[in-house]
PyMOL commands that place a pseudoatom at each C-alpha (Angstrom):
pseudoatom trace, name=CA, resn=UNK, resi=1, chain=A, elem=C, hetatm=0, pos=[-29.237, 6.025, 5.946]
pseudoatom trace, name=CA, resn=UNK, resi=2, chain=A, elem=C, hetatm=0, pos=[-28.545, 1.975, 6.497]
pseudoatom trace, name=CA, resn=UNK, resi=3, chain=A, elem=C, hetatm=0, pos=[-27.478, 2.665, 2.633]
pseudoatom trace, name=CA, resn=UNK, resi=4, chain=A, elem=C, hetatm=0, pos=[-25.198, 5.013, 3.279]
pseudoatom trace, name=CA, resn=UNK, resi=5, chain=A, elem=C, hetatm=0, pos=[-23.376, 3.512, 6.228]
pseudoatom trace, name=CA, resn=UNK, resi=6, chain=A, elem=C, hetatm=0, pos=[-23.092, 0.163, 4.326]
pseudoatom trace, name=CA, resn=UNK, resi=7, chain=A, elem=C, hetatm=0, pos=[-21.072, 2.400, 1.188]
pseudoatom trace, name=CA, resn=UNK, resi=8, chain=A, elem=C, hetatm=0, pos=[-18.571, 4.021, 3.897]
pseudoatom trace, name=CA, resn=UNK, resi=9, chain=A, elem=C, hetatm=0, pos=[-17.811, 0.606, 5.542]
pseudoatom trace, name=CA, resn=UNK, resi=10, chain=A, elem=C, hetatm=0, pos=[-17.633, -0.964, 2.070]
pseudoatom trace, name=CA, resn=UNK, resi=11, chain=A, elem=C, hetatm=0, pos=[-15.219, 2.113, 1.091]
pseudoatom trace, name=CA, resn=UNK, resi=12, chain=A, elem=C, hetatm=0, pos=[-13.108, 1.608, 4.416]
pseudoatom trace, name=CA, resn=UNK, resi=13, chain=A, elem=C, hetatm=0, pos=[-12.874, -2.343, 3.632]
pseudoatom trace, name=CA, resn=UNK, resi=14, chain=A, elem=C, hetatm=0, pos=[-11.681, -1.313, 0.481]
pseudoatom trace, name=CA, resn=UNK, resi=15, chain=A, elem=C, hetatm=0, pos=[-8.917, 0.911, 1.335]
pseudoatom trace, name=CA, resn=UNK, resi=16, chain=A, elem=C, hetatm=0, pos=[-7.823, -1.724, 3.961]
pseudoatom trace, name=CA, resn=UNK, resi=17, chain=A, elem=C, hetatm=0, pos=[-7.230, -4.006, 1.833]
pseudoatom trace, name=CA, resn=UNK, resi=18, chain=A, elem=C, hetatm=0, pos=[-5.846, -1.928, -1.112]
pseudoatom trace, name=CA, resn=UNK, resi=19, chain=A, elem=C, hetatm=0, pos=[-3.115, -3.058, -3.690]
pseudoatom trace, name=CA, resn=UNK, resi=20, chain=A, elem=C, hetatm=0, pos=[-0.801, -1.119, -2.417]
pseudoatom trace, name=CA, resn=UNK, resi=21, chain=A, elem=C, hetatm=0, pos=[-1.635, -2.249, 1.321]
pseudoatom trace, name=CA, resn=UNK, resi=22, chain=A, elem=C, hetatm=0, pos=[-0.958, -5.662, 0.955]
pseudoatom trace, name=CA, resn=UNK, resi=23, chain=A, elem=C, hetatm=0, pos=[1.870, -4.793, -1.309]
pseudoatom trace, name=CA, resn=UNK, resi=24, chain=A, elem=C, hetatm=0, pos=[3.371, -2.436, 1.797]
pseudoatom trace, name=CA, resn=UNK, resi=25, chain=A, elem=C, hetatm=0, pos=[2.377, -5.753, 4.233]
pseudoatom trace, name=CA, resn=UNK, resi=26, chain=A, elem=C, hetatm=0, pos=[4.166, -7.909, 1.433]
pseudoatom trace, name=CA, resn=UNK, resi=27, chain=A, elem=C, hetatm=0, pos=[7.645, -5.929, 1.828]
pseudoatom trace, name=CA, resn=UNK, resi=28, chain=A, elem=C, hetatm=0, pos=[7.556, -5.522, 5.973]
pseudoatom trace, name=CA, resn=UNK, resi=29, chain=A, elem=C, hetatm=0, pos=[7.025, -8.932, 5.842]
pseudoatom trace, name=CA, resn=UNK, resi=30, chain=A, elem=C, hetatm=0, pos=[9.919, -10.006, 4.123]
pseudoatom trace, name=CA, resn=UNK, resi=31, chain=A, elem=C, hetatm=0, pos=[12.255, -7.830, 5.281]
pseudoatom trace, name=CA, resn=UNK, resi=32, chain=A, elem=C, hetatm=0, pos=[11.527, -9.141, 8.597]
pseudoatom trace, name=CA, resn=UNK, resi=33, chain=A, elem=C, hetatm=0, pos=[11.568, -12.675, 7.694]
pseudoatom trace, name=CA, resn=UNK, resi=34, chain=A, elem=C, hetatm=0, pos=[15.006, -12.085, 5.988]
pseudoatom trace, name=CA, resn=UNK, resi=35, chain=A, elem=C, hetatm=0, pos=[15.916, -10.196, 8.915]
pseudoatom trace, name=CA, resn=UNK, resi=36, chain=A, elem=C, hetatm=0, pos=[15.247, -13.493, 11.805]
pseudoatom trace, name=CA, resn=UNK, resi=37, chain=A, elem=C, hetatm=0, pos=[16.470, -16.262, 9.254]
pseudoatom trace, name=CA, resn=UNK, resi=38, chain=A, elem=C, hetatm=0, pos=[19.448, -14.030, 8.089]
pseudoatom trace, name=CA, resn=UNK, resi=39, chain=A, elem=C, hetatm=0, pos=[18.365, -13.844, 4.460]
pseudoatom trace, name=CA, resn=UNK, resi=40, chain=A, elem=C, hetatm=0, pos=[20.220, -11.753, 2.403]
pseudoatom trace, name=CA, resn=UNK, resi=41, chain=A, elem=C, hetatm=0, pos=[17.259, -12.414, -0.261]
pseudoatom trace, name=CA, resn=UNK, resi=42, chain=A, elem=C, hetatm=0, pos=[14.813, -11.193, 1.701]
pseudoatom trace, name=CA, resn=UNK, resi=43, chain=A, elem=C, hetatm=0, pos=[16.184, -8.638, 2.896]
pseudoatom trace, name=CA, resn=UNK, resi=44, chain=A, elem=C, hetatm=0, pos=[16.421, -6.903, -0.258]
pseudoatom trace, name=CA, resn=UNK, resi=45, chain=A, elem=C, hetatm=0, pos=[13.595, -8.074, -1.545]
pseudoatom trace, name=CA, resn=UNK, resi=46, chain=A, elem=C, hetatm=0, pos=[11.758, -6.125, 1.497]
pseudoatom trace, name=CA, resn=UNK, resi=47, chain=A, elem=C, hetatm=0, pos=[13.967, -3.095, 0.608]
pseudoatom trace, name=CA, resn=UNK, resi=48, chain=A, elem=C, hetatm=0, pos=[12.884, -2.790, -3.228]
pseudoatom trace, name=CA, resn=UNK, resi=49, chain=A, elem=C, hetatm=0, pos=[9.242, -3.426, -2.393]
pseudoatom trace, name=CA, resn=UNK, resi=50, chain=A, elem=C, hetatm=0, pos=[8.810, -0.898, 0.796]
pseudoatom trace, name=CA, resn=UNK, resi=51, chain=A, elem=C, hetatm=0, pos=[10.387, 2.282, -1.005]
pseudoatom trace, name=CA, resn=UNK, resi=52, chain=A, elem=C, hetatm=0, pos=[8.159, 1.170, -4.786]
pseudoatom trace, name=CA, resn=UNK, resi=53, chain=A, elem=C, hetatm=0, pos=[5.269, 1.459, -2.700]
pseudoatom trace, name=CA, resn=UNK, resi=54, chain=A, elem=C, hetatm=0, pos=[5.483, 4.688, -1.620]
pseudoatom trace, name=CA, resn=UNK, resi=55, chain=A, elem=C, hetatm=0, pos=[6.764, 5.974, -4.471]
pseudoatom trace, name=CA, resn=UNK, resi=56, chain=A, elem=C, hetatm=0, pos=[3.518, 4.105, -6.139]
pseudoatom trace, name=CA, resn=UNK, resi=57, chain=A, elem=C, hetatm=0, pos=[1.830, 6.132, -3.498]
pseudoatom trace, name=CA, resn=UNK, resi=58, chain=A, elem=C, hetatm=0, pos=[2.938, 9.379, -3.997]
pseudoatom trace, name=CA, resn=UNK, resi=59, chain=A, elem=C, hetatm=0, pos=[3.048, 9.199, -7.652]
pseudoatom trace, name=CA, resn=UNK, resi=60, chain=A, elem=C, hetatm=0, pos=[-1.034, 8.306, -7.457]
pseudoatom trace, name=CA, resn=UNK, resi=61, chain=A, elem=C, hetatm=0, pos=[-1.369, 11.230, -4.888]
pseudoatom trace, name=CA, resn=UNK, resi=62, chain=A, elem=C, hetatm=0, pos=[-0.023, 13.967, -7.571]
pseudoatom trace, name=CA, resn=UNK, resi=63, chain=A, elem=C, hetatm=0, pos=[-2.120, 12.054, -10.249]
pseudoatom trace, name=CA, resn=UNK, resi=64, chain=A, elem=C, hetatm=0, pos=[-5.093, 12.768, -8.429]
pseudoatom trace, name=CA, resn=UNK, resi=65, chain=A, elem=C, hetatm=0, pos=[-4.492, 15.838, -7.161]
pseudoatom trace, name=CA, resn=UNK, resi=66, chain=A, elem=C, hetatm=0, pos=[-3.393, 17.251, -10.214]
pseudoatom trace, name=CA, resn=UNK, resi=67, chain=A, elem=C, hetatm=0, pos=[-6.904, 15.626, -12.428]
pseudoatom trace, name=CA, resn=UNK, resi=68, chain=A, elem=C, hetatm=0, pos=[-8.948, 17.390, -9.286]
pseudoatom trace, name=CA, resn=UNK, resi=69, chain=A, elem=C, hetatm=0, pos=[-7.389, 20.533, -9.962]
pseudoatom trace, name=CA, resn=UNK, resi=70, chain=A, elem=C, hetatm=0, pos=[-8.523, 20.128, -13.311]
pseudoatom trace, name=CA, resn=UNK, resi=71, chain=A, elem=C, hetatm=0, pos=[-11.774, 20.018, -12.806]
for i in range(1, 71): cmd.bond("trace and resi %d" % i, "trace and resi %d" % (i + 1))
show_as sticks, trace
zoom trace
């Protein structure tokens, strides 16, 4: 059971600190930084990154979905 328990936090550790996480983190980040220092740069950097993510996300969502369906 110990075994177990240790997988699921390992698996919730992981999805914390996913790719696309840190990329999501990455983007808020700078658009808010561009946002208090006025940025322009940042700014848009934070709106390319925010809206690729999600797209990244929902692209791997259909990926998955679509090789469960499969099986």
């Amino acid at each position: 059971m110990d075994s177990n328990k240790q997988l699921q936090e390992a698996s919730l550790i992981g999805r914390l600190l996913s790719l696309e996480a840190l990329l999501m983190l990455m983007g808020a980040a700078s658009l808010l930084y561009g946002m208090i220092t006025g940025s322009l740069l940042h700014i848009c950097w934070g709106l390319i990154i925010i809206p690729g993510v999600l797209l990244i996300i929902k692209i791997r969502r259909e990926r998955r979905r679509k090789n469960n369906n499969l099986t």
